[in-house]
KEKE-3310 file (N, C-alpha, C; in steps of 0.2 Angstrom, whole numbers, plus 5000, padded with zeros to 4 digits):
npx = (4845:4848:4853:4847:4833:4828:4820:4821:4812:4802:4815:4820:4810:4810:4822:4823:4832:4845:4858:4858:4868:4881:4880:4887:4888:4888:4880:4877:4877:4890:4889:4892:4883:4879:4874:4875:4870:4853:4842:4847:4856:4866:4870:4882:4887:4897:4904:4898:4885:4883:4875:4872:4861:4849:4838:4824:4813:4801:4805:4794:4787:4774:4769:4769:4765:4777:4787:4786:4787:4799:4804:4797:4806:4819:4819:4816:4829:4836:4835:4838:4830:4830:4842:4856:4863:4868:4872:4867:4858:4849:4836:4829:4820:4813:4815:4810:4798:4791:4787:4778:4769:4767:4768:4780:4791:4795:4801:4798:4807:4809:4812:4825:4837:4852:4860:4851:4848:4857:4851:4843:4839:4837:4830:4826:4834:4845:4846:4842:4856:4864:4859:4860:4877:4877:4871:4881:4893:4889:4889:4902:4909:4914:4913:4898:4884:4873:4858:4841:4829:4817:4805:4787:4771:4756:4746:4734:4720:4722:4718:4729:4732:4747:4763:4778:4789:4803:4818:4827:4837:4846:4849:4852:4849:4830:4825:4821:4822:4819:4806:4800:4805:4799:4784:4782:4783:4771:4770:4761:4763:4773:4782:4788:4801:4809:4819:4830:4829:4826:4825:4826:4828:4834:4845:4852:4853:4859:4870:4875:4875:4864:4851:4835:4823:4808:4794:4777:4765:4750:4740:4742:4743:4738:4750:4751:4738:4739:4737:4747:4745:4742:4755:4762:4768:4778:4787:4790:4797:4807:4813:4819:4828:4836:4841:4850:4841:4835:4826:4807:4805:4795:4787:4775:4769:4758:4762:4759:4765:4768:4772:4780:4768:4768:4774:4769:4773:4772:4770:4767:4757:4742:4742:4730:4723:4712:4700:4693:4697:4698:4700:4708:4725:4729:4716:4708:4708:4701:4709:4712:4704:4706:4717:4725:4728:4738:4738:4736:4743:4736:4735:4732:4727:4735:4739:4729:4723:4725:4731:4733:4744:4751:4742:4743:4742:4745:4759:4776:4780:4788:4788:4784:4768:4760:4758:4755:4751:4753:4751:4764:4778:4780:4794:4802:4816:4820:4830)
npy = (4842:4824:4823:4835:4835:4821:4811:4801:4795:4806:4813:4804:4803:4817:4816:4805:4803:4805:4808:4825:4825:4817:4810:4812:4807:4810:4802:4805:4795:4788:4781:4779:4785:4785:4789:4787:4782:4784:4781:4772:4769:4767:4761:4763:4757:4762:4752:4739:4724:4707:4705:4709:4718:4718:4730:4731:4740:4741:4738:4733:4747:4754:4748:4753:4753:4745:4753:4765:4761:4758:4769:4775:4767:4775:4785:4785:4780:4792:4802:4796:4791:4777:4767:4762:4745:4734:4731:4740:4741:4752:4750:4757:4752:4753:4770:4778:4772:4772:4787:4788:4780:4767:4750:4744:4752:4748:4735:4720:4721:4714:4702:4704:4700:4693:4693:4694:4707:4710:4705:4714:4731:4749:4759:4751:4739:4745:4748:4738:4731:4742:4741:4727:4728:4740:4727:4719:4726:4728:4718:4710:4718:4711:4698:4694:4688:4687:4696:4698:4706:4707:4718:4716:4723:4713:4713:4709:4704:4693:4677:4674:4686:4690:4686:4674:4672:4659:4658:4647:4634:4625:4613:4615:4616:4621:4635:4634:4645:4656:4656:4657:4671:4675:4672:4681:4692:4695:4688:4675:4666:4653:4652:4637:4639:4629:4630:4640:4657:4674:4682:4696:4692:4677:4681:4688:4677:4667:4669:4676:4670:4672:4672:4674:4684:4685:4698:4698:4710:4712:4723:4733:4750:4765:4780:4784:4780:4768:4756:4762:4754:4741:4733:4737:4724:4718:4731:4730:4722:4721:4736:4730:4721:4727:4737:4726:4721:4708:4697:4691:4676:4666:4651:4650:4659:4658:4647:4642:4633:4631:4620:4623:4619:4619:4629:4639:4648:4659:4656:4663:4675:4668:4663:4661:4663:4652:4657:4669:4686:4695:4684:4678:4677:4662:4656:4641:4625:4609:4594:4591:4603:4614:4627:4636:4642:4642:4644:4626:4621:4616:4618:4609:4607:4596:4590:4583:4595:4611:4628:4643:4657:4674:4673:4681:4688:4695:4696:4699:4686:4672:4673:4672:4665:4662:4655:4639:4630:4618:4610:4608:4595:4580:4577:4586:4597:4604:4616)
npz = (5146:5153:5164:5171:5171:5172:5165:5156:5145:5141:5136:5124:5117:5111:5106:5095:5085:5087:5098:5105:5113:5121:5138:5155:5169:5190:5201:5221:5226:5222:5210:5193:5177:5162:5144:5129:5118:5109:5124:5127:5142:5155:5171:5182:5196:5212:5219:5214:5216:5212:5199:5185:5177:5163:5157:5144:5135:5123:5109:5104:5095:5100:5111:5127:5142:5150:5145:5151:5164:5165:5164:5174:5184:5181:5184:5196:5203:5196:5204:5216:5226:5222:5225:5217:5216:5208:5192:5180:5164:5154:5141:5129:5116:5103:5095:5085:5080:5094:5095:5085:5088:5086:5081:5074:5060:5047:5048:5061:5075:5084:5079:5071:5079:5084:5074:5063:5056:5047:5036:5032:5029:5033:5048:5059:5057:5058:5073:5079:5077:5084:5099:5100:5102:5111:5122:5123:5125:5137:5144:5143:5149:5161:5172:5178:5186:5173:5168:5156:5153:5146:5140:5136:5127:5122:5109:5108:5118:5132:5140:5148:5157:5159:5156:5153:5140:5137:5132:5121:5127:5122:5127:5141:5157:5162:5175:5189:5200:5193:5188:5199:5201:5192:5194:5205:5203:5197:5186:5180:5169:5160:5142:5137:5125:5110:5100:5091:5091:5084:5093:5104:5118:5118:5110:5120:5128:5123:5118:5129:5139:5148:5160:5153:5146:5135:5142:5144:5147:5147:5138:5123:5122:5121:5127:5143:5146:5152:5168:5182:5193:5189:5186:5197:5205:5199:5196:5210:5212:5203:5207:5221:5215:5209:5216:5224:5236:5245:5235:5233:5232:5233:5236:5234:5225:5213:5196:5178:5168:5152:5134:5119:5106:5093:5081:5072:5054:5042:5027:5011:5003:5003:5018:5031:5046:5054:5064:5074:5074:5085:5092:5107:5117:5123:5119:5119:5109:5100:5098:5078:5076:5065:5060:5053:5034:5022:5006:4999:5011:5026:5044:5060:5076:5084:5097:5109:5115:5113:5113:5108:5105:5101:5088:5072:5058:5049:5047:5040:5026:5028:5044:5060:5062:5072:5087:5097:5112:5123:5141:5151:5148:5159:5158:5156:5160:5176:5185)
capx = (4849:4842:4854:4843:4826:4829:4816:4823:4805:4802:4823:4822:4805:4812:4829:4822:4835:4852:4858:4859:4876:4879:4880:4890:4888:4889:4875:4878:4880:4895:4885:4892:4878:4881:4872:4877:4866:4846:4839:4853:4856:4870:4873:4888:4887:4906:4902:4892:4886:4885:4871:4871:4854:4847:4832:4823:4806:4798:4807:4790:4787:4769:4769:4768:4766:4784:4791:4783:4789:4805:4806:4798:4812:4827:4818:4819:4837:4843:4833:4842:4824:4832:4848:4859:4868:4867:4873:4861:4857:4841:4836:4822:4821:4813:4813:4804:4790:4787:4786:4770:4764:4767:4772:4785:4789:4797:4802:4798:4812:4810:4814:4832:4843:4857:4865:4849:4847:4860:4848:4838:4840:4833:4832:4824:4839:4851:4845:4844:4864:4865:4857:4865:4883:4875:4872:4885:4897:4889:4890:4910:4914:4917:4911:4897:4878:4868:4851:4840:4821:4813:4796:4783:4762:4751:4744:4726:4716:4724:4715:4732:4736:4753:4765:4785:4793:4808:4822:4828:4841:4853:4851:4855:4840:4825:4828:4814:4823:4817:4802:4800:4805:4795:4777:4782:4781:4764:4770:4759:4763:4777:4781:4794:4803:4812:4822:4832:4824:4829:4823:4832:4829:4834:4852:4857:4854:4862:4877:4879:4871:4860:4843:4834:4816:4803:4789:4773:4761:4746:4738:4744:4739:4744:4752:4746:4732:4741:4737:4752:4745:4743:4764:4764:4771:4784:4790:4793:4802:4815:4816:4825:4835:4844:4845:4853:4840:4832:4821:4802:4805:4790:4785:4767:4765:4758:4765:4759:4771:4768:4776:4777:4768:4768:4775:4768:4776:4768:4775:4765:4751:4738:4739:4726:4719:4703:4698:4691:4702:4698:4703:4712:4726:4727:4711:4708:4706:4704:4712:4710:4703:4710:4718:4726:4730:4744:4737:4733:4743:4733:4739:4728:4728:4738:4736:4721:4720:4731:4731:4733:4748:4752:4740:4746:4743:4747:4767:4778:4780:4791:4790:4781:4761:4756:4762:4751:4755:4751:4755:4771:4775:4784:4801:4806:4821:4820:4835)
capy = (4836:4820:4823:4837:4833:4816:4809:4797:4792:4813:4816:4800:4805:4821:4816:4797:4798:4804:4812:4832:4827:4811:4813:4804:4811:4804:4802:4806:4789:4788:4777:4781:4786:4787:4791:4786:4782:4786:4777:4767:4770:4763:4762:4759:4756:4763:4745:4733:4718:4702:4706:4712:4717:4722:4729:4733:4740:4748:4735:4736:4756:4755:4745:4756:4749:4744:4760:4769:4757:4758:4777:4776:4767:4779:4794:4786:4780:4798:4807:4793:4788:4770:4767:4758:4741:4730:4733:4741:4744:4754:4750:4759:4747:4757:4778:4782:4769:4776:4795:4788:4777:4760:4744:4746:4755:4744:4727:4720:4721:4708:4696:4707:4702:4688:4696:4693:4714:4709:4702:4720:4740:4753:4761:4746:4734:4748:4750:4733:4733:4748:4736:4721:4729:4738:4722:4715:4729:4728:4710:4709:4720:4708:4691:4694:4683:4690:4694:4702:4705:4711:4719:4720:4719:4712:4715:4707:4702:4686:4674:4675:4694:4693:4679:4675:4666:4657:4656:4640:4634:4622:4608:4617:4616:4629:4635:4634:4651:4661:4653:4660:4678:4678:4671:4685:4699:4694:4683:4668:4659:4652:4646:4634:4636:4622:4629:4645:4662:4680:4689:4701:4689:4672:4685:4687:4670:4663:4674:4678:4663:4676:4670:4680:4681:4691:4695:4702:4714:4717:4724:4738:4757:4773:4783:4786:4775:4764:4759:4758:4749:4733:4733:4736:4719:4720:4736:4732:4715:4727:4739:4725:4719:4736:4739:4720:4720:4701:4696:4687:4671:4662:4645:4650:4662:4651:4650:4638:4631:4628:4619:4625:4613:4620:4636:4641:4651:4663:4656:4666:4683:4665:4664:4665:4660:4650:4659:4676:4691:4695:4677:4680:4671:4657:4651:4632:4621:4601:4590:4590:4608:4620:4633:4641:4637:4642:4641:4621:4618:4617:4618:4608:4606:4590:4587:4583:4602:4616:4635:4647:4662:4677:4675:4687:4684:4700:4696:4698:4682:4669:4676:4667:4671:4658:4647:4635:4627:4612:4609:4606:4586:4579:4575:4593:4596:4610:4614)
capz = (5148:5155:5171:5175:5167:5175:5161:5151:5141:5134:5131:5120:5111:5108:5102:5095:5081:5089:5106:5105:5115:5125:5143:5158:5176:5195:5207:5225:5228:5216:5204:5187:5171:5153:5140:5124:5113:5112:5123:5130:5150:5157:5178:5186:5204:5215:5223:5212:5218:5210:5195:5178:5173:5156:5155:5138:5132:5117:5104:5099:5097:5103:5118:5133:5147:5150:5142:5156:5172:5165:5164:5183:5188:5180:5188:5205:5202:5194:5209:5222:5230:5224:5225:5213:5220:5205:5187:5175:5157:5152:5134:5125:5109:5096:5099:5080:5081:5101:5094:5081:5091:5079:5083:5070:5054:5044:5052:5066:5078:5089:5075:5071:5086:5084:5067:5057:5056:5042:5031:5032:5028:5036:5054:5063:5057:5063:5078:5082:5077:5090:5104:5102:5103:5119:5127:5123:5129:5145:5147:5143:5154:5168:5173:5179:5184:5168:5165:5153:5155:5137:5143:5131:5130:5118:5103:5107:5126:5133:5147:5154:5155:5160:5152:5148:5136:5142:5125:5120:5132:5120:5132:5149:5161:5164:5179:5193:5203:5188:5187:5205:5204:5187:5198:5213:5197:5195:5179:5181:5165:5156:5139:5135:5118:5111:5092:5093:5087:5082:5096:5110:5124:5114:5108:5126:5133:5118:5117:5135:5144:5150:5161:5147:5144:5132:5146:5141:5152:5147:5131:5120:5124:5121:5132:5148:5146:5156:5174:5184:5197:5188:5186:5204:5208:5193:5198:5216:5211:5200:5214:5225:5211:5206:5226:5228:5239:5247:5233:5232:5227:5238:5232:5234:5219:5206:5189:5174:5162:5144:5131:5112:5102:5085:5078:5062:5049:5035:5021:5006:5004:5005:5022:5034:5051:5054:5070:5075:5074:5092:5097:5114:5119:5126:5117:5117:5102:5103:5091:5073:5071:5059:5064:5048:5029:5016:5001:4999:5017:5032:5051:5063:5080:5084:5101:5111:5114:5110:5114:5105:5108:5095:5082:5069:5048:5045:5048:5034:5024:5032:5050:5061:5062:5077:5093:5100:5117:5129:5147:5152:5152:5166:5156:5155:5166:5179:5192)
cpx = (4846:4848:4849:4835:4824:4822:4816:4817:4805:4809:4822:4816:4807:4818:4825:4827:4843:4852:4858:4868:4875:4882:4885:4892:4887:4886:4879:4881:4887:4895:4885:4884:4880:4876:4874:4876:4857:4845:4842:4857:4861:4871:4879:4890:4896:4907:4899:4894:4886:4882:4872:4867:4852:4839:4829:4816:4806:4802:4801:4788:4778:4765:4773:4771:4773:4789:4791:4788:4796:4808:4802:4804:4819:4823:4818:4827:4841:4839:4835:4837:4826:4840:4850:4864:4872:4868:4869:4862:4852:4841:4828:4824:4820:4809:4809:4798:4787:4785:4779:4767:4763:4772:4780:4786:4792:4795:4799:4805:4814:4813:4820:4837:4848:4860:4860:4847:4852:4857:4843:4842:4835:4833:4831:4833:4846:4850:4845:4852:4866:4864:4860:4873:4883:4874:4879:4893:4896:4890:4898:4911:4917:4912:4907:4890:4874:4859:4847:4833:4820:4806:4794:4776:4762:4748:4733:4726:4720:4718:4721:4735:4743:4760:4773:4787:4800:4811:4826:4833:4848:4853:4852:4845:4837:4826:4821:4813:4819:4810:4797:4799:4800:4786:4778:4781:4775:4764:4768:4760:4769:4778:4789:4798:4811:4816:4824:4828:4829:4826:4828:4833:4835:4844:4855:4858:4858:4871:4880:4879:4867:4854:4840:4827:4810:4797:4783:4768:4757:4745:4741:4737:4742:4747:4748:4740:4733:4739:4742:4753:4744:4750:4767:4769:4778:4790:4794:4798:4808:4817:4821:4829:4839:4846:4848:4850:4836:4826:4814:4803:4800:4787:4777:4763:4762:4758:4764:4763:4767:4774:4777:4775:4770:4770:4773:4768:4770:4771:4772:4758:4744:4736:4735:4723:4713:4700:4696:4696:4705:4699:4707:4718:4728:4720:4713:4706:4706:4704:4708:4708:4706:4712:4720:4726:4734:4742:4732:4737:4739:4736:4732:4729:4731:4737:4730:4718:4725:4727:4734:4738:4751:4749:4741:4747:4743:4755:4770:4779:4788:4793:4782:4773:4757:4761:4756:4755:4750:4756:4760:4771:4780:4793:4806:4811:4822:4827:4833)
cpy = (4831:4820:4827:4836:4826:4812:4806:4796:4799:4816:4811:4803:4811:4822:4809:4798:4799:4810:4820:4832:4821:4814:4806:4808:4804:4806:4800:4801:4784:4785:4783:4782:4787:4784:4790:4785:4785:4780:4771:4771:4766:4766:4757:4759:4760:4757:4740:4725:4712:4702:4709:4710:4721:4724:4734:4734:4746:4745:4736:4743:4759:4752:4748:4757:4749:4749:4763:4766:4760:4766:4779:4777:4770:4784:4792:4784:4786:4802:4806:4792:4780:4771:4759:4750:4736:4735:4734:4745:4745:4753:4752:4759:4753:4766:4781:4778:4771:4784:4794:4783:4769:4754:4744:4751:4754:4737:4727:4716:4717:4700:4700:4704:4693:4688:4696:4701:4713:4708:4708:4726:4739:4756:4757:4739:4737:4750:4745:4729:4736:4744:4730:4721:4732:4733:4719:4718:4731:4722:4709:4710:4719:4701:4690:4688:4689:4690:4698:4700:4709:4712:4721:4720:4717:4714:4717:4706:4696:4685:4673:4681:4692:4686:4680:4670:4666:4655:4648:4641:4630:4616:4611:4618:4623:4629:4638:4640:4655:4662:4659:4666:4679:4678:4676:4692:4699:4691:4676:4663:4658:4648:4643:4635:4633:4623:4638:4651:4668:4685:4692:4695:4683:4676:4684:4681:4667:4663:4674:4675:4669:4673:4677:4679:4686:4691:4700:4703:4717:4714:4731:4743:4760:4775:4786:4785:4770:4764:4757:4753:4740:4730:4733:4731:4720:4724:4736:4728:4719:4731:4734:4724:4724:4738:4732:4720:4712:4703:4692:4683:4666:4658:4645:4653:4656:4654:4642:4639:4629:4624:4623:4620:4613:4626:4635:4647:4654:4662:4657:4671:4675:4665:4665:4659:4660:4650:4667:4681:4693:4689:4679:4676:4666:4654:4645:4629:4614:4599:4589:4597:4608:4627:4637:4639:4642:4640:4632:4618:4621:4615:4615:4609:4597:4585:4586:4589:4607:4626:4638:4654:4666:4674:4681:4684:4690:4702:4694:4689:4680:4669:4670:4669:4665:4653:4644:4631:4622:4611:4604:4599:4585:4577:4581:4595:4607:4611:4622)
cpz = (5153:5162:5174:5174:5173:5172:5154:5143:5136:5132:5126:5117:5107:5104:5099:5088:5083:5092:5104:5109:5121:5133:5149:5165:5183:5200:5213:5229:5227:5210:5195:5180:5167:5151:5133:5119:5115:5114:5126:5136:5153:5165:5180:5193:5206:5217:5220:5215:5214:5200:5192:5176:5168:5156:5148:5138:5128:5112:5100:5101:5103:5111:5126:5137:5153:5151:5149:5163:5170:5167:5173:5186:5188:5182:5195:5206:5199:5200:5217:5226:5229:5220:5221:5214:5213:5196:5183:5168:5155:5145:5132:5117:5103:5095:5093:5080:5089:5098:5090:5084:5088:5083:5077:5063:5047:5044:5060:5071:5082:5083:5068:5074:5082:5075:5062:5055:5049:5036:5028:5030:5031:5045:5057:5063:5059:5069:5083:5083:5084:5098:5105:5106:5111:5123:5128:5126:5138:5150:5147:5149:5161:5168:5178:5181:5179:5168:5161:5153:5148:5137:5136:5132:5121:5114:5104:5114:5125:5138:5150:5154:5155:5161:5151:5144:5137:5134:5126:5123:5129:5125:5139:5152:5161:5171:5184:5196:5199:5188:5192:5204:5200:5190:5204:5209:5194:5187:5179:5176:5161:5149:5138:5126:5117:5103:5096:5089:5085:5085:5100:5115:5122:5113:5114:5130:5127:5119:5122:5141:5149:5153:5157:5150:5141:5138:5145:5145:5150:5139:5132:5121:5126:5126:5135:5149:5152:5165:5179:5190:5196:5186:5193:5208:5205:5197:5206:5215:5207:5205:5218:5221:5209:5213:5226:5234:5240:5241:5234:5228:5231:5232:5231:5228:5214:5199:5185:5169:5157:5139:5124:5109:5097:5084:5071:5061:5042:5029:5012:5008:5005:5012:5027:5041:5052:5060:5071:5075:5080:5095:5104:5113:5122:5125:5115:5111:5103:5095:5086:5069:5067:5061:5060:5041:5027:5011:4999:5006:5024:5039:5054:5070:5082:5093:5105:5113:5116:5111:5111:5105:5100:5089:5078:5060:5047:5045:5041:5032:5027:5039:5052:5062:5065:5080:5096:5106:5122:5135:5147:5153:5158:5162:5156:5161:5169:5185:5196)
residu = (UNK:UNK:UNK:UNK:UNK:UNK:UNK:UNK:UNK:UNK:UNK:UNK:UNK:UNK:UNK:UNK:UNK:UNK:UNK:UNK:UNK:UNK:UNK:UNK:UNK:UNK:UNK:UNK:UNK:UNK:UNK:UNK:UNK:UNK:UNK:UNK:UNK:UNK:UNK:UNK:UNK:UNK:UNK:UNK:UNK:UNK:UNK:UNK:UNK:UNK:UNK:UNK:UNK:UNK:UNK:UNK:UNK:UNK:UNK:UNK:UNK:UNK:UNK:UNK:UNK:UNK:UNK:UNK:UNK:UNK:UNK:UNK:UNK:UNK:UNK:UNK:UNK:UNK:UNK:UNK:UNK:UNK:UNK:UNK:UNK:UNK:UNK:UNK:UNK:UNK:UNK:UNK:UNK:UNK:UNK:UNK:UNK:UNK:UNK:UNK:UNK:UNK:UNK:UNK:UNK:UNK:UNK:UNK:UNK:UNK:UNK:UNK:UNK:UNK:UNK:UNK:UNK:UNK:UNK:UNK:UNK:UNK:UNK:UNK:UNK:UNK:UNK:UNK:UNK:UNK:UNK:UNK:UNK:UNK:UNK:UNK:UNK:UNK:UNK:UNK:UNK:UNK:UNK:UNK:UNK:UNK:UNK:UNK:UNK:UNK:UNK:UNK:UNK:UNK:UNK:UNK:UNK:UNK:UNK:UNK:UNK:UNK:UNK:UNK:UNK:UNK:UNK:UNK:UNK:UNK:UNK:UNK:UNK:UNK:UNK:UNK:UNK:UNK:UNK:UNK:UNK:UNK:UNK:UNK:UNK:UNK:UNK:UNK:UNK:UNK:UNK:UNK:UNK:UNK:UNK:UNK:UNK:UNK:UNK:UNK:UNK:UNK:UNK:UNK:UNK:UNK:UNK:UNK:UNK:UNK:UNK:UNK:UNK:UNK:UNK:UNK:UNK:UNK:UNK:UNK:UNK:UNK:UNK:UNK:UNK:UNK:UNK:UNK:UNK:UNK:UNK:UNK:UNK:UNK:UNK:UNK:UNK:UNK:UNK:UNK:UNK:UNK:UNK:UNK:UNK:UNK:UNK:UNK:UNK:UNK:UNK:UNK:UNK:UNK:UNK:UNK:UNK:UNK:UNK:UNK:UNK:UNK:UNK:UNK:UNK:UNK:UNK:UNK:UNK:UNK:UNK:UNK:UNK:UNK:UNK:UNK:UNK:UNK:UNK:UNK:UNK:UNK:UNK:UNK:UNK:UNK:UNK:UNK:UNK:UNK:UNK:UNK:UNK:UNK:UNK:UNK:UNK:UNK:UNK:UNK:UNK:UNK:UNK:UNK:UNK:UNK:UNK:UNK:UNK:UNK:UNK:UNK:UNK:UNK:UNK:UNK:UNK:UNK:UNK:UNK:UNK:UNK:UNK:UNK:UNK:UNK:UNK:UNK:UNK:UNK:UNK:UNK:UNK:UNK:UNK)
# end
């Protein structure tokens, strides 16, 4: 039982398709737990303060990192070394691609969430079902400030290790505070997108006006590869926010903003990218190259020079398989 185990990460490997028995017990501090699904951790403070937090990793199955931090932080919260002030939702995205070690093993899950799991079978589009009704039962439940952080890593090397992308807002401003806590978590770079998606982060900001965000840490590596002191800052900036304790929000971190110039889409088995495999990203391109084709269409570089984020031609057709970005302009409105 994961009250006494107090190891969420090997109860969920061991169960990754359903509970052996759900569980709902009450830390000494009177902070309710349940257990309800694999994988799904709910706290409920006797006292909660103002925040309802979501946190999520392992939507992809192979990405670590995150997994790991998260299941830190529920073993100091089920052993009461941190204490719970702040409304929390554990999510461990996807528990059969973490047991093989696979970014996924169907679909990729991250482009499930806001009902389009409808348009799929199989365990990935159920499990993204399972997840959404989770947030969104932790979010009703009162009228709370929302947030959801959707930790992932990488695929490939970047030249900015540790990156978020900020989901489309609908007109409402980007929000500078965020900006902050996100630059105090050792996350120095932001992108802006500007079209709505069918990711987790993009779901709950959409749905629940959520300060949302996918935030990516790193490169992919097995278990226990991982080294946790390059999450050290992360880790301590979530520590104060489940204690409601005084955050890091110091103006001094530095955090570059991006825009998205270009999103392109895999829209046939033709396509292919006209760059290295190992490209990193945030590699630069100046106007004009070529960056991919489709068949007889080609993607250039459009403006005077363009970066390169999530290259990926092996993504099912239609899905997206590259973002390019340029510095933030001055019109973009921040509060």
């Amino acid at each position: 039982m994961l009250q006494h185990n107090q190891d969420l990460l090997a109860h969920t490997l061991a169960h990754p398709q359903s509970l052996p028995q759900t569980e709902r017990f009450t830390l000494t501090d009177g902070t309710v737990v349940s257990l309800a699904e694999v994988g799904v951790l709910r706290f409920e403070p006797q006292q909660p303060q103002g925040a309802d937090l979501v946190l999520s990793a392992g939507v992809h199955g192979n990405e670590t990192a995150p997994i790991e931090l998260v299941n830190r932080l529920v073993k100091q919260l089920l052993s009461g070394v941190l204490p719970c002030r702040n409304r929390l939702l554990i999510l461990l995205g996807n528990p059969p691609a973490m047991v093989v070690g696979k970014r996924e093993l169907e679909h990729n899950m991250n482009r499930l969430f806001s009902g389009n799991h409808q348009r799929y079978q199989g365990d990935e589009a159920n499990r993204a079902k399972v997840l959404e009704a989770a947030v969104q039962d932790f979010f009703e439940a009162r009228a709370g400030e929302r947030y959801h952080y959707d930790l992932h890593t990488a695929i490939r090397d970047s030249k900015r290790e540790k990156f978020a992308i900020y989901p489309f807002r609908h007109g409402k401003p980007w929000k500078k505070q965020q900006l902050r806590f996100l630059a105090n978590c050792g996350v120095d770079t932001t992108l802006l997108i500007h079209s709505p998606q069918s990711t987790f982060s993009y779901f709950s900001s959409n749905q629940f006006g959520a300060d949302a965000f996918t935030v990516e840490l790193g490169k992919v590596r097995p278990f226990g590869q991982n080294d946790p002191k390059s999450l050290a800052q992360i880790e301590a900036q979530l520590q104060r926010f489940i204690a409601a304790q005084p955050l890091q929000l110091g103006e001094d971190a530095a955090m570059t903003v991006f825009d998205v110039a270009q999103e392109i889409n895999k829209n046939s088995a033709d396509f292919a990218l006209n760059f290295a495999d190992n490209a990193a990203n945030f590699s630069e391109f100046k106007q004009g190259e070529l960056l991919a084709s489709d068949g007889e269409q080609e993607f250039r570089v459009q403006a005077k020079q363009e970066a390169i984020v999530f290259p990926n031609a092996k993504v099912a057709t239609g899905q997206r398989a590259l973002l390019t970005v340029v510095p933030v302009g001055p019109d973009q409105p921040f509060v």
